[in-house]
C-alpha positions as CSV (number, residue, x, y, z in Angstrom):
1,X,10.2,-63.8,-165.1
2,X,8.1,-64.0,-168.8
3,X,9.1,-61.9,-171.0
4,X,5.4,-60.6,-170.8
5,X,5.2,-59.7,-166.8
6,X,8.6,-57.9,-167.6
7,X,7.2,-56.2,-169.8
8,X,3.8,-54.7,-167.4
9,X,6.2,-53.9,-164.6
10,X,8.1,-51.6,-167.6
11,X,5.0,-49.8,-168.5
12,X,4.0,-48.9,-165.1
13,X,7.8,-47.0,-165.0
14,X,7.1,-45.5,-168.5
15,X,3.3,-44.4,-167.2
16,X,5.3,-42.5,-164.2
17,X,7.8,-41.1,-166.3
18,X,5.7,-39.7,-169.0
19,X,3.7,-38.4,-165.7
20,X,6.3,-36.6,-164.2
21,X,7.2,-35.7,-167.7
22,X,3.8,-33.5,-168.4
23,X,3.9,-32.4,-164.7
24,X,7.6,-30.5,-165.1
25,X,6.0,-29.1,-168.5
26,X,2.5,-27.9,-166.1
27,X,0.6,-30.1,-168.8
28,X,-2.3,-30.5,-166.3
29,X,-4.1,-32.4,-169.3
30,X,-0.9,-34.5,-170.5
31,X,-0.7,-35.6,-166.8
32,X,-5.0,-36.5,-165.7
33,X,-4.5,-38.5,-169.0
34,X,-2.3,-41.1,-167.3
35,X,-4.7,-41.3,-164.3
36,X,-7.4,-43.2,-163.9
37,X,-11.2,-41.7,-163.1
38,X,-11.5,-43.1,-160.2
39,X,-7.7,-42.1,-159.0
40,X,-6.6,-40.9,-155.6
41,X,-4.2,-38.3,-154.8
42,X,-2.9,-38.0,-151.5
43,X,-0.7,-34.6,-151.0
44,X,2.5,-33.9,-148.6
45,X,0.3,-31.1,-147.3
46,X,-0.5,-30.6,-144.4
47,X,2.1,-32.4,-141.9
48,X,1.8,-34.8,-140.7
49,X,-1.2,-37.1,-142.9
50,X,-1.3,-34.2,-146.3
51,X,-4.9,-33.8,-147.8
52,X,-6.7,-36.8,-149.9
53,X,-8.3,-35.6,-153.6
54,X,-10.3,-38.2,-155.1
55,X,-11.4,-38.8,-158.6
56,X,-10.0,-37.0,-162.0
57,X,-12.3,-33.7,-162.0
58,X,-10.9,-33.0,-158.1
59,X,-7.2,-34.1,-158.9
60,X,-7.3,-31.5,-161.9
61,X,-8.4,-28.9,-160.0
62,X,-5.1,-29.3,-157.2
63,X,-3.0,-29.5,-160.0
64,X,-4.5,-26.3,-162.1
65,X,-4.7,-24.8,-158.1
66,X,-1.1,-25.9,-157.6
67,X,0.8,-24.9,-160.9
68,X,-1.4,-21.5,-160.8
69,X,0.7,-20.7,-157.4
70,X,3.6,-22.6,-158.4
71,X,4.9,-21.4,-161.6
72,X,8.3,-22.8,-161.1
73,X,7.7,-25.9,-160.2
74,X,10.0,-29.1,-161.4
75,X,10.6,-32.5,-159.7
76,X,13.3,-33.9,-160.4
77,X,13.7,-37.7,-160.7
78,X,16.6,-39.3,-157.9
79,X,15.2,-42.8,-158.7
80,X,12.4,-45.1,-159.8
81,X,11.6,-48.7,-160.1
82,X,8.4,-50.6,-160.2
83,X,6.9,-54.0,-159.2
84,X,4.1,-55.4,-159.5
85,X,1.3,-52.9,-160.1
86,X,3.3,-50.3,-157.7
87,X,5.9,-48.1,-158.6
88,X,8.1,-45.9,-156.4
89,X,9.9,-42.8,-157.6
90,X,12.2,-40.9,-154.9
91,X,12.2,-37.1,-155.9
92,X,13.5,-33.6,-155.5
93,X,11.0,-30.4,-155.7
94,X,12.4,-27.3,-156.5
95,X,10.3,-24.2,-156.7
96,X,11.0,-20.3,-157.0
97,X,8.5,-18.2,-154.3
98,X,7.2,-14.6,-155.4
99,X,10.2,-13.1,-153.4
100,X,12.7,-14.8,-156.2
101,X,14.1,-16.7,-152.9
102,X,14.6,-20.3,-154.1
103,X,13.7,-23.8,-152.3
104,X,13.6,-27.2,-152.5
105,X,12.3,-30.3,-150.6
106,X,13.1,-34.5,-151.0
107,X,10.7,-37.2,-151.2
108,X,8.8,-40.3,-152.3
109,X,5.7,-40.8,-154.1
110,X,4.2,-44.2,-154.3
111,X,2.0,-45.3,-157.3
112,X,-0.5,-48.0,-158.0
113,X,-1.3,-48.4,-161.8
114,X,-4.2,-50.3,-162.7
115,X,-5.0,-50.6,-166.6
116,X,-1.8,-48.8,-168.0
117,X,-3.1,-45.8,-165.9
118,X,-2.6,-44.3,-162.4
119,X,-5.1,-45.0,-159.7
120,X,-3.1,-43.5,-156.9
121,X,-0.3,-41.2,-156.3
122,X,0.8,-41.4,-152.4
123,X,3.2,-38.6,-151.9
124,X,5.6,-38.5,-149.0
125,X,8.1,-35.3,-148.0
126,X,11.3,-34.7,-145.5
127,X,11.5,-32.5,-142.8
């Protein structure tokens, strides 16, 4: 593999890492500029298919929505790798609810960059 193409499939790990990065710090700005405009984001929620948000001004508003409700929230990283234009990053979400009781929940998201940005972020849960 050239030097150059090993280089793409890098950046599209780096994109998802500094992604996750500004999403465990609730930098709702940090994270919308890594996505594309015209980005998808397909949720866990509800079971079984999750909810589909399209474009940047709708994806900022689930994550403003989301961290406003979610104070707590941090994923953790279990693994990534990319290929291509796709990059898959196995997780673990932990969040505190209003009771103080504690939770957690596994899973997968699947990402397509296009341009150094994220077009779609696929998210996939346990249980």
């Amino acid at each position: 593999m050239s030097p150059a193409r090993m280089a793409k499939l890098e950046s599209g790990v780096r994109v998802v890492l500094a992604f996750n990065e500004a999403l465990n710090r609730h930098d709702v700005t940090g994270m919308m500029q890594l996505m594309s405009d015209d980005c998808i984001f397909e949720n866990t929620n509800p079971a079984p298919d999750g909810t589909l948000y399209k474009g940047k001004e709708t994806v900022t508003r689930f994550w403003q929505d989301f961290f406003r409700e979610s104070p707590h929230a941090h994923i953790e990283i279990e693994e990534i790798f990319g290929l291509g234009n796709r990059c898959v990053m196995r997780w673990r979400y932990d969040w505190m609810e209003t009771s103080g009781k504690k939770g957690h929940v596994r899973g997968v998201d699947i990402y397509k960059i296009k341009e150094g940005l994220i077009s779609e972020k696929l998210s996939y849960v346990k249980g």
